[in-house]
C-alpha positions in Angstrom: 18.1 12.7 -6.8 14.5 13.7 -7.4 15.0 13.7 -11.4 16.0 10.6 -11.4 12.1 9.0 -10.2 10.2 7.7 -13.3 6.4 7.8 -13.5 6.5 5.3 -16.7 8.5 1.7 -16.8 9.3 1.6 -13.1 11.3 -1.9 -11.8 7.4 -2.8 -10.0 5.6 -2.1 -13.5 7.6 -3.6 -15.3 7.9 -6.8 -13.0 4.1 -6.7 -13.1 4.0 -6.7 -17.1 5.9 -9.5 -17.9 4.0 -11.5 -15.1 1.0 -10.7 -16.6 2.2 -11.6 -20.3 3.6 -15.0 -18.7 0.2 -15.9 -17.8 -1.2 -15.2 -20.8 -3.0 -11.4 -20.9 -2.2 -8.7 -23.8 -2.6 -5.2 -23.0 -1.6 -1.8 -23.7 0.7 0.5 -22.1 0.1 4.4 -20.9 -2.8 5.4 -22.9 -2.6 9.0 -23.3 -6.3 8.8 -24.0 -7.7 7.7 -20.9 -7.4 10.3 -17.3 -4.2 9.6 -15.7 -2.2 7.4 -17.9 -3.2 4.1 -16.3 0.5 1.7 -16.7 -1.6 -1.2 -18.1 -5.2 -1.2 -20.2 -6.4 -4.2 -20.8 -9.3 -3.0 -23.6 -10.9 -6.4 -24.0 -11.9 -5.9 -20.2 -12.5 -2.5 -20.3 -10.3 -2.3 -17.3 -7.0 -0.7 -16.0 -4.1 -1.3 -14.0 -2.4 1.4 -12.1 1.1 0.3 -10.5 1.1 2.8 -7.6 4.2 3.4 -5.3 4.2 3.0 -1.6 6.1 6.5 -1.0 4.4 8.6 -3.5 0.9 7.3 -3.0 1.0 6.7 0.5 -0.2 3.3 1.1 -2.0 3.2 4.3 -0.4 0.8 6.9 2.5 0.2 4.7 6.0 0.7 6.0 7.3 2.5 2.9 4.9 5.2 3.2 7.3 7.1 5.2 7.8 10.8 5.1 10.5 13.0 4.5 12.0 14.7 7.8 13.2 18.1 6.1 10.5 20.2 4.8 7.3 18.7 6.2 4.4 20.8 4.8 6.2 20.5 1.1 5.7 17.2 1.5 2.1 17.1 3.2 0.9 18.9 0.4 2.5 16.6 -2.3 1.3 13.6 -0.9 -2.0 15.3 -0.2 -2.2 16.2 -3.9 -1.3 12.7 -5.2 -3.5 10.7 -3.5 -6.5 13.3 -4.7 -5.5 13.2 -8.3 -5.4 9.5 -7.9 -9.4 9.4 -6.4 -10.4 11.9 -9.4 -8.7 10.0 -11.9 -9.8 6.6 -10.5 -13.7 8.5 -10.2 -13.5 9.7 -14.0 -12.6 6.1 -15.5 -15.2 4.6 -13.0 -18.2 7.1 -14.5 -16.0 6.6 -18.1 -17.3 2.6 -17.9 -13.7 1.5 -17.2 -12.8 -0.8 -14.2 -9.8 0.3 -12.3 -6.6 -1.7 -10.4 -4.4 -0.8 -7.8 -1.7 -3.2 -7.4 0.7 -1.6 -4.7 5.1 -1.6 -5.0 5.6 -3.4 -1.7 3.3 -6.6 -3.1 5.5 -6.7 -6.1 9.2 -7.1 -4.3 9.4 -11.0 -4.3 9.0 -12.7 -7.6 6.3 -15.2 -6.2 4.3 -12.1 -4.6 4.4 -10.7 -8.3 3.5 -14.0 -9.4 0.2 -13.4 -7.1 -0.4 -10.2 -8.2 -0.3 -11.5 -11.6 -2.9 -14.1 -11.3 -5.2 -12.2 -8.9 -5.8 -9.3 -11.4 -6.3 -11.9 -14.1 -9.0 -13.0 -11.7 -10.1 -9.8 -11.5 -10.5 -9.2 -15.1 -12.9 -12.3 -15.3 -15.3 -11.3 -12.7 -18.0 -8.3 -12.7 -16.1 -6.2 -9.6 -15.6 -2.4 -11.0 -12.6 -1.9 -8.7 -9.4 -3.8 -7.8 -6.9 -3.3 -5.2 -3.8 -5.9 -4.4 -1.6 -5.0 -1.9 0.7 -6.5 1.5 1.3 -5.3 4.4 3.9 -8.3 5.2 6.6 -6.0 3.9 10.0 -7.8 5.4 
């Protein structure tokens, strides 16, 4: 089962993308150059959209960060290890000069909540703030 995760083009990126190209905004996809691979860079902005799942980046409060019951400390340490490659990768574009999004899976399950997401990281991208995070805890 595990093979079968994707890191690139997940259903939540994805939805995300062509909400965002709806509305209007052009952007690039996975940039090898940049730390961590960001989903979306937006160049113009000199920002960057990270697409981050509840599960594998443990969203605090969110009901889909749950944890495995076989084989705890395997996954303590995984999740541990994600969400501190997340904070150095997030810490390296930051000193870089690029802004960085987090727009979370569980705010991008209902087509109007991605419609929200969409329009609040356009927001984003128009105003000064170096970091972004959209996310809901009203996960039904």
């Amino acid at each position: 089962m595990m093979r079968n995760i994707r890191g690139t083009n997940t259903a939540p990126e994805i939805r995300l993308r062509r909400a965002l190209h709806r509305i209007g905004l052009r952007f690039r996809l996975h940039s090898k150059e940049l730390p961590g691979k960001p989903d979306i860079v937006f160049p113009k902005y000199r920002a960057v959209v990270f697409t981050h799942g509840c599960f594998w980046h443990r969203h605090d409060g969110c009901r889909f960060a749950t944890s495995p019951k076989t084989r705890p400390d395997f996954w303590e340490k995984k999740f541990a290890s994600n969400v501190e490659r997340d904070v150095k990768v997030q810490e390296t574009l930051l000193r870089e000069g690029w802004r960085v999004g987090v727009v979370w899976e569980c705010s991008l399950r209902k087509s109007e909540d991605v419609n929200e997401a969409a329009l609040e990281v356009a927001n984003w991208l128009n105003d000064a703030t170096a970091i972004f995070e959209f996310g809901s805890f009203d996960n039904k």
